[in-house]
C-alpha positions in Angstrom: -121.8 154.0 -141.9 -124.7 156.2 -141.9 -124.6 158.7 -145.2 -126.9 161.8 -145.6 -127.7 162.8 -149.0 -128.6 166.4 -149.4 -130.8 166.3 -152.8 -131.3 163.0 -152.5 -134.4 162.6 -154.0 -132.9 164.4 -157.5 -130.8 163.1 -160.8 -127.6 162.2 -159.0 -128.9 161.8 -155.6 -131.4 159.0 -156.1 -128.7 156.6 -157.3 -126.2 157.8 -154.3 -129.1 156.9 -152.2 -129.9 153.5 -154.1 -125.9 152.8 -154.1 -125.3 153.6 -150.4 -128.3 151.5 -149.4 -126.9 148.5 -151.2 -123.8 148.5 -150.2 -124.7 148.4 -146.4 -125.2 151.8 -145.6 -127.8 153.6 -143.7 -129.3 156.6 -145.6 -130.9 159.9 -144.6 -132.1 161.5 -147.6 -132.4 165.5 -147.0 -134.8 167.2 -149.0 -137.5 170.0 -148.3 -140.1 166.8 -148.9 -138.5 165.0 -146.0 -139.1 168.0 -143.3 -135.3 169.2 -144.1 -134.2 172.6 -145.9 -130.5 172.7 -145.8 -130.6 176.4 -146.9 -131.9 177.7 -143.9 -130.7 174.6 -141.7 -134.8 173.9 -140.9 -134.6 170.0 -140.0 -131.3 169.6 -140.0 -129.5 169.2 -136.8 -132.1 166.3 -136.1 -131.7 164.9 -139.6 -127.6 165.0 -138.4 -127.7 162.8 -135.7 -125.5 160.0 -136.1 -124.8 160.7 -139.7 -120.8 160.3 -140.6 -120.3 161.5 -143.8 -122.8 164.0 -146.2 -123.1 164.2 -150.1 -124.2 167.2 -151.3 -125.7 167.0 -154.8 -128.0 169.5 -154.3 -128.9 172.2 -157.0 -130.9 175.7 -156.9 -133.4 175.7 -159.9 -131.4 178.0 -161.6 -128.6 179.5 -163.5 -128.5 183.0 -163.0 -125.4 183.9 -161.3 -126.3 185.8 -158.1 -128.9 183.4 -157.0 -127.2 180.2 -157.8 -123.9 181.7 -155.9 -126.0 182.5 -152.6 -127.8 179.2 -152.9 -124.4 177.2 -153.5 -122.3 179.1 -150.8 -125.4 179.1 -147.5 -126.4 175.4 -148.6 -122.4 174.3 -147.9 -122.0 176.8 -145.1 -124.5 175.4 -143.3 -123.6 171.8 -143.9 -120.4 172.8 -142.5 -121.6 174.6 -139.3 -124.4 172.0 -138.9 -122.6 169.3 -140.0 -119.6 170.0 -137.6 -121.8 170.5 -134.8 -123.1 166.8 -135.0 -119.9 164.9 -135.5 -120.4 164.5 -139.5 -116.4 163.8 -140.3 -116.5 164.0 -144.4 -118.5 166.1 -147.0 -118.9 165.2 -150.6 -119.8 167.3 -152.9 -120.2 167.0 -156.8 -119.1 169.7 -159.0 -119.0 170.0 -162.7 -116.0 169.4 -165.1 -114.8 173.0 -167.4 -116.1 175.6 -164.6 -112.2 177.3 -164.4 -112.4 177.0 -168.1 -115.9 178.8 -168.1 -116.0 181.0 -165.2 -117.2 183.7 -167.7 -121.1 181.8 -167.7 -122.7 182.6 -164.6 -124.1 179.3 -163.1 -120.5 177.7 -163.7 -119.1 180.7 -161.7 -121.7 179.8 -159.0 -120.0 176.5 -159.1 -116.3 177.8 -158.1 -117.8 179.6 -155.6 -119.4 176.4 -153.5 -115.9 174.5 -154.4 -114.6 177.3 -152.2 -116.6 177.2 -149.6 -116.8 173.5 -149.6 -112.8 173.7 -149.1 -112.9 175.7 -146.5 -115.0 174.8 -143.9 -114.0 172.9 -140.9 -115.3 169.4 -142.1 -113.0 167.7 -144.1 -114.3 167.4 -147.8 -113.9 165.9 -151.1 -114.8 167.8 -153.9 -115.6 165.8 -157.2 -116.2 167.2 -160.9 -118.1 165.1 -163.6 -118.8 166.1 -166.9 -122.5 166.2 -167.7 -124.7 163.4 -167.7 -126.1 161.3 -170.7 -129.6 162.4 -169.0 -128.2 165.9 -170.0 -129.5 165.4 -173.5 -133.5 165.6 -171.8 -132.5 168.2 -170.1 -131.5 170.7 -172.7 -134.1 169.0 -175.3 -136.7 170.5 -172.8 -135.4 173.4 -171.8 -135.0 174.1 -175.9 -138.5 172.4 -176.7 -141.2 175.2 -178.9 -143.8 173.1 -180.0 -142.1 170.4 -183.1 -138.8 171.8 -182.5 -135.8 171.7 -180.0 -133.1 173.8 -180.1 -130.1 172.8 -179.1 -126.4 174.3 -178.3 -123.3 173.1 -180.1 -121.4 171.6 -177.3 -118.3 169.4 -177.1 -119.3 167.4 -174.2 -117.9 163.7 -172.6 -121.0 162.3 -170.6 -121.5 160.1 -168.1 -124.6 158.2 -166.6 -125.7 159.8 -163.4 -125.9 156.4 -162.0 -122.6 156.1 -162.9 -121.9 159.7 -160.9 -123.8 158.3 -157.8 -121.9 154.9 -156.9 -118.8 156.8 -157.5 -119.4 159.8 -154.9 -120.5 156.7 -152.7 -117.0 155.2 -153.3 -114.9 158.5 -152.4 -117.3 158.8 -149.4 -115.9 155.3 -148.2 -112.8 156.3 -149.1 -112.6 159.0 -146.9 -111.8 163.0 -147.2 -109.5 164.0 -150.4 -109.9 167.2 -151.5 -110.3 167.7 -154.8 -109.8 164.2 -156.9 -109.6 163.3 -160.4 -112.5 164.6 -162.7 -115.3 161.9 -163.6 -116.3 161.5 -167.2 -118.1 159.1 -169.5 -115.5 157.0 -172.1 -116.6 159.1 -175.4 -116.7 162.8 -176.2 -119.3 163.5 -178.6 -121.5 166.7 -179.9 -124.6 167.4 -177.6 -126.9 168.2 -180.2 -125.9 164.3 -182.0 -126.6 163.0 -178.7 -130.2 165.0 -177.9 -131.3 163.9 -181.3 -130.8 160.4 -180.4 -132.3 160.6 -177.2 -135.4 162.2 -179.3 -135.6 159.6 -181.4 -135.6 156.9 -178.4 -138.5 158.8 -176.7 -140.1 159.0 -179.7 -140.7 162.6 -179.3 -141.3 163.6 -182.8 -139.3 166.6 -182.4 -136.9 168.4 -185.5 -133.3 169.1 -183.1 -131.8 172.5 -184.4 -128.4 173.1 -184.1 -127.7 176.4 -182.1 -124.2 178.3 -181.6 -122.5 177.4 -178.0 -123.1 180.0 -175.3 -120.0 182.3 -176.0 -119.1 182.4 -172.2 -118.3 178.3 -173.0 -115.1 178.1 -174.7 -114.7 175.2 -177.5 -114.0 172.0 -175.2 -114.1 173.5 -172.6 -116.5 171.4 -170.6 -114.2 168.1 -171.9 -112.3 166.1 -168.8 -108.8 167.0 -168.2 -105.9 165.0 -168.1 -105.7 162.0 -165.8 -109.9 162.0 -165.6 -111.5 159.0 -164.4 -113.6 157.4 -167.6 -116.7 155.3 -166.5 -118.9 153.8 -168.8 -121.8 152.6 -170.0 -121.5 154.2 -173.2 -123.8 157.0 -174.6 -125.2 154.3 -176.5 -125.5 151.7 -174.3 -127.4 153.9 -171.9 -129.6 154.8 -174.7 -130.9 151.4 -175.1 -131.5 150.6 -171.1 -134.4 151.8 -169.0 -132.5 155.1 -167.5 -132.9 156.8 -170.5 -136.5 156.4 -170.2 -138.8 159.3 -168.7 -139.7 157.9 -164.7 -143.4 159.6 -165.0 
């Protein structure tokens, strides 16, 4: 079939793209850089044509609540008008693991919002949460980075490999619309700030990881899978010591 990938060129959406092109399917990646904004629909009825299914893994740049909520809600709006329009008959969308249990921090609130909206529009969907990724661990050791130090919140957290994340959104695609499934998570739960300092020491970063109190909105465990979750490795570990947990530039 022929799969569009809206933030295909990002964490998740380069290995849905990679997956879906080796198992047979055709791709459309939409992105801004290919002509396509699927906030304001710009590019994206052309983009449409002939495409069966969508897998939205796009993301807004940031976590303030207001913003991420409008960008969430008009980005699956539009796939849904758009989308329905063309003949598209299934939307994917990945989600995050915890956000009922954390509605209280603003981007996760965001979050339940674009579930909603993703529910409720006329094509059929499939909503999936994950918990965060193993690449989470760069992330927050950048966004915490001041000069020889990273700081680093306290989080319970169960990750999984965002190439991991993409073949399985490529799998419920096949699989067709389901609503909300099973949450996706990585075989071990483990404290962010053990795993950043690892990933610090594999980059060879040189960097002290300090230890900071979880956001308060995050409740202890909170962003842990629930029961009957779907566990996917590779390990933390074993992650750590292939070429994905490598910086690509």
């Amino acid at each position: 079939m022929r799969i569009a990938v809206a933030g295909g060129t990002g964490t998740v959406g380069r290995y849905v793209v990679d997956t879906a092109r080796a198992r047979g399917h055709g791709v459309a990646v939409l992105s801004r850089s290919r002509g396509v904004d699927v906030r304001t629909g710009s590019g994206l009825e052309a983009a449409l044509e002939g495409v069966e299914a969508v897998v939205d893994v796009t993301n807004p740049g940031t976590t303030e609540r207001e913003a991420a909520t409008a960008f969430f809600t008009e980005v699956s709006g539009r796939l849904h008008t758009v989308g329905a329009a063309c003949g598209v008959r299934h939307l994917v969308t990945l989600s995050i693991v915890g956000i009922d249990r954390a509605a209280g921090y603003g981007y996760y609130a965001a979050k339940l919002a674009q579930e909603r909206a993703v529910l409720a529009g006329p094509v059929p969907a499939t909503v999936l949460r994950a918990t965060q990724f193993h690449e989470f661990a760069g992330q927050v050791l950048a966004w915490g980075r001041q000069r020889s130090t990273a700081h680093v919140p306290s989080l319970r957290v169960q990750t999984v490999a965002a190439r991991t994340v993409g073949r399985v959104l490529v799998e419920l695609v096949e699989a067709g619309p389901a609503g909300t499934v099973p949450d996706l998570a990585g075989p071990e739960p483990a404290d962010l700030v053990a795993l950043a300092r690892a990933l610090a020491e594999r980059r060879g970063l040189g960097v002290a990881v300090v230890a900071d109190p979880a956001p308060a909105e995050i409740p202890e465990d909170a962003l842990l899978p629930g029961a009957g979750a779907r566990l996917e490795g590779p390990t933390f570990r074993a992650w750590l010591a292939g070429p994905d947990a490598l910086p690509t530039t």
